[in-house]
C-alpha positions as CSV (number, residue, x, y, z in Angstrom):
1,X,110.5,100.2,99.3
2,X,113.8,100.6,100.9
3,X,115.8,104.1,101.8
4,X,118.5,104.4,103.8
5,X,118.6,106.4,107.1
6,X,121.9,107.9,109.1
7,X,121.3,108.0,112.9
8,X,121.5,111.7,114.4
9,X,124.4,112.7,116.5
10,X,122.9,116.6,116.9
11,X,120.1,117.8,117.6
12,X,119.0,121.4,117.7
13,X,117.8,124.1,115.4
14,X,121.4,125.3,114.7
15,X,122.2,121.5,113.2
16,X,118.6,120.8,111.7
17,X,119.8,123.8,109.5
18,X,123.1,122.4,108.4
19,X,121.4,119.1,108.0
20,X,118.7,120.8,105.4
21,X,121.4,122.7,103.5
22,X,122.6,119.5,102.9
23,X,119.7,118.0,101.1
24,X,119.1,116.1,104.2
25,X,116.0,115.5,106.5
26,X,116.1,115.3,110.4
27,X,113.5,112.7,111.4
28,X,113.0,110.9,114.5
29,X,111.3,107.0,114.7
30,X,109.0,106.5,117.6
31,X,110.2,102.6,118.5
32,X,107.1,100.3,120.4
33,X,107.2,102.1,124.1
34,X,108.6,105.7,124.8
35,X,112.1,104.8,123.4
36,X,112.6,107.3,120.0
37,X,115.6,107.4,116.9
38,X,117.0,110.3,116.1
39,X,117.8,110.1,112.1
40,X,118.3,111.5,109.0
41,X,116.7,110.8,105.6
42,X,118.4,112.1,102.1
43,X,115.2,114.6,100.8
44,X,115.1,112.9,97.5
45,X,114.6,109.5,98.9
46,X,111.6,110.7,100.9
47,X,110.5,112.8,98.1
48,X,110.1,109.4,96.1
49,X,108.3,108.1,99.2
50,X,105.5,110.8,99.2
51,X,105.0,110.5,95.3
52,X,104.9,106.6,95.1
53,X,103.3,105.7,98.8
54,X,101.7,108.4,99.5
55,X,101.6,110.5,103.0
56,X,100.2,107.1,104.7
57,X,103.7,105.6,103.0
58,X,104.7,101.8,104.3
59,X,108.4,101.7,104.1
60,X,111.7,100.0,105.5
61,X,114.6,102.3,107.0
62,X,118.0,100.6,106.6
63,X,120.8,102.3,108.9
64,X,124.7,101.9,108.0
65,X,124.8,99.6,110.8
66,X,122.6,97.0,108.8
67,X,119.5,97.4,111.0
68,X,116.6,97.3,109.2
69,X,113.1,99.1,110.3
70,X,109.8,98.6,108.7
71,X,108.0,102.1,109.4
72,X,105.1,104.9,108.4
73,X,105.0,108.2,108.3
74,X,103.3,110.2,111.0
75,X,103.8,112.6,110.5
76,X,105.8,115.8,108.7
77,X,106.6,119.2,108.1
78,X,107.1,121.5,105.0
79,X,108.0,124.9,104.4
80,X,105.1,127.5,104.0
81,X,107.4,129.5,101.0
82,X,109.2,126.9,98.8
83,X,109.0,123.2,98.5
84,X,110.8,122.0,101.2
85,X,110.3,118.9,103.8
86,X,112.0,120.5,107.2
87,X,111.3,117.3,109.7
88,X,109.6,113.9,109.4
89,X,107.7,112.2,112.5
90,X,108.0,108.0,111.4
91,X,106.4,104.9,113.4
92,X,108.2,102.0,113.9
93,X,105.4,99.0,113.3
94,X,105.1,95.3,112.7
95,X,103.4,92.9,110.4
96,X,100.3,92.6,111.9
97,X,99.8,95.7,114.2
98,X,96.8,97.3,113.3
99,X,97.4,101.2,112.9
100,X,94.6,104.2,112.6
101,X,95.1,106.6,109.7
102,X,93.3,108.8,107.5
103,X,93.2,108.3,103.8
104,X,91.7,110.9,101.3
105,X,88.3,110.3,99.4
106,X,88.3,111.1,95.6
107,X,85.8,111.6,93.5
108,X,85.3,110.6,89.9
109,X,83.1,110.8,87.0
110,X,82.1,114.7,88.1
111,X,82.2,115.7,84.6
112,X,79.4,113.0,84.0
113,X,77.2,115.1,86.0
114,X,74.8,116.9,83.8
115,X,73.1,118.6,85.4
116,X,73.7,120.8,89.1
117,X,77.3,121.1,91.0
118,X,78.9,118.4,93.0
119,X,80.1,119.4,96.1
120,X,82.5,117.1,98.5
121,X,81.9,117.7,102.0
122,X,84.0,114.9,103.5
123,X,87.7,114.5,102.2
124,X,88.7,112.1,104.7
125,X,88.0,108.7,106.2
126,X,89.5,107.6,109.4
127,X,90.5,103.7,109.6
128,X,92.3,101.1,111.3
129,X,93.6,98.1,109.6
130,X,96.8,96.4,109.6
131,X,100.0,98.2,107.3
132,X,99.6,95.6,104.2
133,X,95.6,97.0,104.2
134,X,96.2,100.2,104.2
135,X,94.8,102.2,100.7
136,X,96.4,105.0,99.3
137,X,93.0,106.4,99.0
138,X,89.0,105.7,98.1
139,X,87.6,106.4,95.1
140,X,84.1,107.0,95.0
141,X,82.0,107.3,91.4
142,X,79.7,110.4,91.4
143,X,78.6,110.2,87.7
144,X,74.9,108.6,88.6
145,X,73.9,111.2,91.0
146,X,71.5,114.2,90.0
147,X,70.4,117.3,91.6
148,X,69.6,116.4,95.4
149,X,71.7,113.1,95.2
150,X,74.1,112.2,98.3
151,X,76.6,110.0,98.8
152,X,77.4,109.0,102.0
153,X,80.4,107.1,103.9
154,X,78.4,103.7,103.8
155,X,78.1,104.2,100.0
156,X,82.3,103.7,99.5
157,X,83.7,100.0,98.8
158,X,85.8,99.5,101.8
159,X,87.7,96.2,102.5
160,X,86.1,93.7,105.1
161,X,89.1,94.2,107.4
162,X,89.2,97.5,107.5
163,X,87.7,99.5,110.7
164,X,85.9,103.0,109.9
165,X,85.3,105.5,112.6
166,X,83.3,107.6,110.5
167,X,79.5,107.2,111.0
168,X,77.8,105.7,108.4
169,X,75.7,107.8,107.4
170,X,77.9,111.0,107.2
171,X,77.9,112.6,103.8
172,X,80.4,112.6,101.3
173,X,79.4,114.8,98.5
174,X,76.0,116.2,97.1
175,X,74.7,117.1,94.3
176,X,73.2,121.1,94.4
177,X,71.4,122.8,92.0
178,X,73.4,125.5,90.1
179,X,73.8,128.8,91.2
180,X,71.1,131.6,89.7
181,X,73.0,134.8,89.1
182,X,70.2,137.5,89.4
183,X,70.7,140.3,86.9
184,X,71.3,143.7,89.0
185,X,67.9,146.1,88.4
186,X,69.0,148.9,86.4
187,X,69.4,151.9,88.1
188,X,66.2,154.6,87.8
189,X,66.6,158.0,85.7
190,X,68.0,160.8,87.8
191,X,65.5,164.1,87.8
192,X,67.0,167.1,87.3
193,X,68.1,168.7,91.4
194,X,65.8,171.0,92.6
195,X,67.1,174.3,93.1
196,X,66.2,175.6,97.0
197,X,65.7,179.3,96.6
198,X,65.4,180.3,93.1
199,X,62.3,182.1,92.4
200,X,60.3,182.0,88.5
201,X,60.9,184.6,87.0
C-alpha cells in the first residue's frame, strides 16, 4: 500500500492544530541513525492503514518530491473523547531488517466451550522477524479445552522465522470453572423491642 506524505515546514502545537482541522496528521519518520522527517499524512489515508494493515501496518510513504519510503508504524496517538488520530510515530525500514513488535493473540472457538469460562491472560506476543513476516495477529483455537485446560505460548503456530521473547511456557488463556452465585440467607424474624421500664400491670 501506497499513501502519500507532505513534508512539515511547522512544527509546534499551535500548527499541529491547524494541521488536524484540516483533516491532516503531523507525523515524523525516524530515518536509520538519529536523522528524523517531519510530515504529514491526510487522516483518511491512515485511517485505511489501521483497518487494512493493522497497528503493526507495512506501508510506503511517497513525498511530492517523488521519494519513496517503505515504513511502519511505531507508534501513534488518539484523542481520549472522539475518534481522532492527533500524531503518528513511523520507522523507516528495509527489506530484510529484522524489526521487534507486538502482535495481538485471538482466540476462537470460545463458544465451543461447554462447559466452564475461558479466560485470556496474555493478549500479546512479542517478536522479531523481518517486515514481509510480520502477522497481523495469532489465532489460537480454544474449542478442545475443558475446565482446568491451559494454553500456553508454546501451544500457538508461529512461523520458523519468527523470534518470540515470550517464555514458552507462559499461559495464554485457561479454562475456569463457573462462577457459583450463593443465594443470600434470608434474614431472621425480628421479635417484638423490649420495652425498658414498663412495669405489668
Amino acid at each position: 500500500m501506497k499513501i502519500n506524505a507532505e513534508l512539515r515546514t511547522e512544527v509546534g502545537t499551535s500548527s499541529a492544530n491547524r494541521y488536524r482541522r484540516e483533516n491532516k496528521i503531523p507525523a515524523v519518520v525516524y530515518n536509520k541513525g538519529s536523522e528524523t522527517t517531519p510530515v504529514l499524512l491526510d487522516s483518511k489515508d491512515f485511517d485505511k492503514v489501521l483497518k487494512e494493515l493493522g497497528k503493526n501496518g507495512i506501508f510506503d510513504i511517497v513525498t511530492a518530491e517523488g521519494e519513496s519510503k517503505q515504513v511502519i508504524i511505531k507508534d501513534f496517538q488518539s484523542a481520549a473523547l472522539k475518534y481522532q488520530i492527533l500524531d503518528v510515530e513511523l520507522q523507516a525500514i528495509t527489506k530484510d531488517q529484522k524489526l521487534t513488535v507486538t502482535v495481538p493473540i485471538i482466540l476462537s472457538g470460545a463458544e465451543g466451550v461447554k462447559e466452564g469460562l475461558v479466560s485470556q491472560t496474555l493478549n500479546e506476543l512479542e517478536i522479531e522477524t523481518t517486515p514481509a513476516n510480520i502477522p497481523t495477529e495469532f489465532t489460537a483455537d480454544v474449542s478442545a479445552l475443558t475446565i482446568g485446560d491451559s494454553l500456553t505460548v508454546a501451544d500457538l503456530s508461529v512461523d520458523k522465522e519468527i523470534t518470540v521473547f515470550n517464555e514458552q511456557d507462559e499461559t495464554v488463556a485457561i479454562v475456569a470453572p463457573p462462577t457459583v452465585m450463593e443465594e443470600p440467607a434470608e434474614p431472621a424474624e425480628a421479635s417484638d423491642p423490649e420495652v425498658i421500664g414498663e412495669k405489668e400491670a
